[in-house]
C-alpha positions in Angstrom: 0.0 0.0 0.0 1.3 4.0 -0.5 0.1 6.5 0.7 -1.7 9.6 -1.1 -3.3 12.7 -0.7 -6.1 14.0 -2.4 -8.0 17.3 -2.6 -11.6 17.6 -2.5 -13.8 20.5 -3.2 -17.8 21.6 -4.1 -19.1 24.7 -4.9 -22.8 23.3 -6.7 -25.3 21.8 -5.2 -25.5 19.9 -1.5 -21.8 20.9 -1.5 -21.0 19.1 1.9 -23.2 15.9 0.5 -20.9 16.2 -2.7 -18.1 16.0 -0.4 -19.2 13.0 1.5 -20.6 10.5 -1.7 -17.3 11.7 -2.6 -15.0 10.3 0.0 -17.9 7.2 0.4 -16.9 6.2 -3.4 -12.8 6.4 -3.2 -13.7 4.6 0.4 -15.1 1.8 -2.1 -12.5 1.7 -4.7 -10.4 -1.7 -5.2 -7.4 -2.4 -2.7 -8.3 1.5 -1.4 -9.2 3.2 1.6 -9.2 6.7 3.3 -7.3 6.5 6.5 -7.8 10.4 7.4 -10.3 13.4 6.6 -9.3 16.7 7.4 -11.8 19.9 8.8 -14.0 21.3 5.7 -13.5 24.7 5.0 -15.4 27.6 2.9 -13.2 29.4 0.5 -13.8 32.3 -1.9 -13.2 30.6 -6.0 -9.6 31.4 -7.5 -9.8 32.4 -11.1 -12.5 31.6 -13.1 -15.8 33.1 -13.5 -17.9 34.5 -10.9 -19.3 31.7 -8.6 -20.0 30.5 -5.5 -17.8 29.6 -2.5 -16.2 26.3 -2.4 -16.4 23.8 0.8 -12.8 22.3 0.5 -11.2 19.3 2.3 -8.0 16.8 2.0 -7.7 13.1 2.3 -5.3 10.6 3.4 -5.6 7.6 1.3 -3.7 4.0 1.2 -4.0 2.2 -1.6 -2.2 -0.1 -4.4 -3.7 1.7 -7.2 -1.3 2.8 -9.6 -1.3 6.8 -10.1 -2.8 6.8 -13.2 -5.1 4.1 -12.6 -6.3 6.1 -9.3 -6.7 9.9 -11.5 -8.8 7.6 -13.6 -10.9 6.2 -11.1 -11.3 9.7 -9.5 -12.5 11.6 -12.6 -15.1 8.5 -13.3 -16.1 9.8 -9.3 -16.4 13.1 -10.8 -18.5 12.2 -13.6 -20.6 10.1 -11.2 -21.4 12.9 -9.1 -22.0 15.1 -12.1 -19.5 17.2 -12.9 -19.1 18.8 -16.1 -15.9 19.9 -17.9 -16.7 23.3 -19.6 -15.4 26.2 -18.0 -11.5 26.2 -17.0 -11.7 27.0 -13.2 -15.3 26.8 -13.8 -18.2 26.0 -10.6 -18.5 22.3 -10.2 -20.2 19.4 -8.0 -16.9 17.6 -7.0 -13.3 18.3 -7.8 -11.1 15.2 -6.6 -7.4 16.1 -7.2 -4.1 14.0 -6.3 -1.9 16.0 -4.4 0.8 13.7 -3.4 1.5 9.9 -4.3 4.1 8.3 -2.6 6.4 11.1 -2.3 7.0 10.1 -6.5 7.4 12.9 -8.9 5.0 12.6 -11.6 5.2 14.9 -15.0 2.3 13.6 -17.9 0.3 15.2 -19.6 -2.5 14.6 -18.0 -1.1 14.1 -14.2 1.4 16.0 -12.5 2.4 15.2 -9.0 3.0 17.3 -6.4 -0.2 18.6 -7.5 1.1 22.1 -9.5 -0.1 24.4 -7.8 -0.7 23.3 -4.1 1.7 25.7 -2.8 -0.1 28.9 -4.0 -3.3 27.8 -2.7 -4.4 28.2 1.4 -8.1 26.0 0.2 -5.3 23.0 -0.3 -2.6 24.1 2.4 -4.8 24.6 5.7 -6.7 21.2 5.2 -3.6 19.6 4.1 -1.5 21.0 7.4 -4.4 19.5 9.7 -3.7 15.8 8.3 0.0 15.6 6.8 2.1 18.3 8.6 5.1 16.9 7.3 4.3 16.3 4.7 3.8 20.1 3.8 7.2 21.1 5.5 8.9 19.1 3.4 7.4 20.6 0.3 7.7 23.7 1.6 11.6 23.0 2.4 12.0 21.4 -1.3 10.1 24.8 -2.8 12.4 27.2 -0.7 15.5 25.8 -1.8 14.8 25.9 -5.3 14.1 29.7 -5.1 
């Protein structure tokens, strides 16, 4: 098993009902399961048109998924739950993202991990903190020596 972290947000709908099918489904994918949930928090959107606030959270999850085959099981989540890919940075029902996998650097196309742009954003760092303190040290360490 490794260990991940994902981000979690809603800003349509039963936001904090979003949030909870959410973590129910990864709870019920193969050789998976969440091992901590952080606070849920209300943030303002970042970028994108006007919209509502989001309710954001973070998750520890072991697993023996591989990366790829875990993005792909969390954007069939995110279809599930009705999200819709329109609008870059757009409002949405569920946004499931990987932060960390294994402390492995990933670059694809479609899958980058550390997640981007985790640094710059306190809707990913505050929940984040509460569950995997180190873990955010460390990346904050890494990002501070290369600057």
């Amino acid at each position: 098993m490794v260990t991940c972290y994902i981000g979690i947000g809603s800003n349509l709908g039963d936001r904090r009902k979003n949030i909870t099918l959410a973590i129910d489904k990864i709870n019920q994918l193969q050789d998976s399961r969440v091992t901590k949930i952080s606070s849920i928090i209300e943030t303002e959107p970042q970028g994108g048109p006007l919209q509502g606030k989001f309710l954001n959270a973070c998750l520890e999850v072991q697993t023996e998924l591989a990366a790829r085959e875990l993005l792909k099981n969390l954007q069939n989540i995110e279809s599930e739950l009705g999200r819709v890919r329109t609008v870059k940075y757009g409002p949405r029902t569920i946004d499931l993202d990987i932060l960390l996998f294994n402390n492995e650097e990933i670059k694809d196309e479609d899958l980058t991990v550390p997640h981007p742009k985790m640094l710059e954003r306190e809707f990913v760092l505050t929940p984040l903190k509460e569950i995997a303190p180190a873990q955010v040290l460390n990346l904050l360490n890494a990002d501070n020596q290369k600057n």
